[in-house]
C-alpha positions in Angstrom: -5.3 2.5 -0.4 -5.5 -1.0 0.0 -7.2 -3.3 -2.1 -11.1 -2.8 -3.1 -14.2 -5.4 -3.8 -15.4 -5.3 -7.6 -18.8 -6.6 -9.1 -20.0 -7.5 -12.5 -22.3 -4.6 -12.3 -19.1 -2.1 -11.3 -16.6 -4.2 -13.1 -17.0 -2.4 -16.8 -16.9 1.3 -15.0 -14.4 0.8 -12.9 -12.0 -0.1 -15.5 -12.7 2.0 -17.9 -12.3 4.9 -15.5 -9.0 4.2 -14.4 -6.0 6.0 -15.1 -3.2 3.8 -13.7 -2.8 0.0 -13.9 -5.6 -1.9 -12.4 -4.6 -5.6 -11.2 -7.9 -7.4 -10.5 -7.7 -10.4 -8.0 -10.4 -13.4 -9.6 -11.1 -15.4 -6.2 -13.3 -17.4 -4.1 -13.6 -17.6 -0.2 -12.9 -21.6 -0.1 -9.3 -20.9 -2.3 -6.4 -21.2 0.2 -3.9 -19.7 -2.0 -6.4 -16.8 -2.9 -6.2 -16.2 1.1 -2.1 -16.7 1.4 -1.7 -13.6 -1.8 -4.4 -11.3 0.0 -1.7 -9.7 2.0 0.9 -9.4 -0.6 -1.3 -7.8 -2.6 -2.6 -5.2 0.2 1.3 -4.7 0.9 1.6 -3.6 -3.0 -1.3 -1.7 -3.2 -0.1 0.5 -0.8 3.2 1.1 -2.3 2.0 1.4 -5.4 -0.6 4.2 -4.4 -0.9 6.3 -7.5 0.4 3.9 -9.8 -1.4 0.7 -9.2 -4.8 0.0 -8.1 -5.5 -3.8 -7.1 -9.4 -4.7 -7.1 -10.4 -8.1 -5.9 -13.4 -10.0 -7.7 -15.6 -12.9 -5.7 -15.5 -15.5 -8.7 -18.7 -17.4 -6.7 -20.4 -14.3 -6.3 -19.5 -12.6 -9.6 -19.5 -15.6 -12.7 -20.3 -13.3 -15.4 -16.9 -11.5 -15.3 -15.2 -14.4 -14.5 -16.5 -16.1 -17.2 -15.9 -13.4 -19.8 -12.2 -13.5 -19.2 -12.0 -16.9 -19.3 -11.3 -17.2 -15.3 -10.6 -20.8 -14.9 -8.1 -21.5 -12.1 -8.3 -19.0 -9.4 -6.2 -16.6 -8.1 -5.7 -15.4 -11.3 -4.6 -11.9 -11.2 -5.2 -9.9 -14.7 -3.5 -6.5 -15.3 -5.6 -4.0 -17.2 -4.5 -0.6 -18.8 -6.3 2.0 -20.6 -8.9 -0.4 -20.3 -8.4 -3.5 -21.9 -6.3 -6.6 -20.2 -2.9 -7.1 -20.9 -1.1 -9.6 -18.7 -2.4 -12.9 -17.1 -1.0 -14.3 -13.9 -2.4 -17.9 -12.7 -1.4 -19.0 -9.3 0.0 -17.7 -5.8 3.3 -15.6 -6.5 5.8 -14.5 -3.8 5.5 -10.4 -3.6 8.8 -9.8 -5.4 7.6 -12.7 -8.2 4.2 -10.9 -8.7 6.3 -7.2 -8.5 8.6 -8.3 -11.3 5.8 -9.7 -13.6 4.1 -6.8 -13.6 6.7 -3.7 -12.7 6.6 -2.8 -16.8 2.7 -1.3 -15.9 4.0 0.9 -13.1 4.6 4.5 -14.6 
């Protein structure tokens, strides 16, 4: 599966019901390095199947999450397990950059 579109009103749910790592993607249409990660991170959710699921979160069109984790640059790509965050990545990474950060989440 490639990546999927979150809301505030799905964002709580969908978390919580996961029961691999969940990367979620805070961006906005106007970012151009949101745009230049997009297919990386369709690339690793697809080898990842299973293990990782990557959710991507409109910041414009969904403040209230964005603004309860603090969101202040975009992309920022937070890593949730079991539910609750647990790494923060700020910026546009290279595939193998972004695979290494967060390879410790993948079991």
């Amino acid at each position: 599966m490639a990546t999927a579109t979150i809301t505030d009103a799905t964002f709580d749910e969908t978390i919580g019901a996961a029961n691999e790592a969940v990367l979620v993607d805070f961006w906005a249409e106007w970012c151009g390095p949101c745009k230049a990660i997009a297919p990386v991170l369709d690339e690793l959710a697809v080898e990842n199947a299973g293990k990782l699921t990557i959710l991507k979160l409109n910041v414009d069109d969904n403040p209230d999450t964005a603004m309860r984790f603090d969101v202040m640059s975009i992309p920022t790509l937070i890593l949730f397990k079991g539910g609750k965050a647990q790494k923060r990545l700020v910026g546009a990474k290279g595939k193998r950059q972004l695979l290494a950060e967060i390879e410790e989440f993948l079991v």
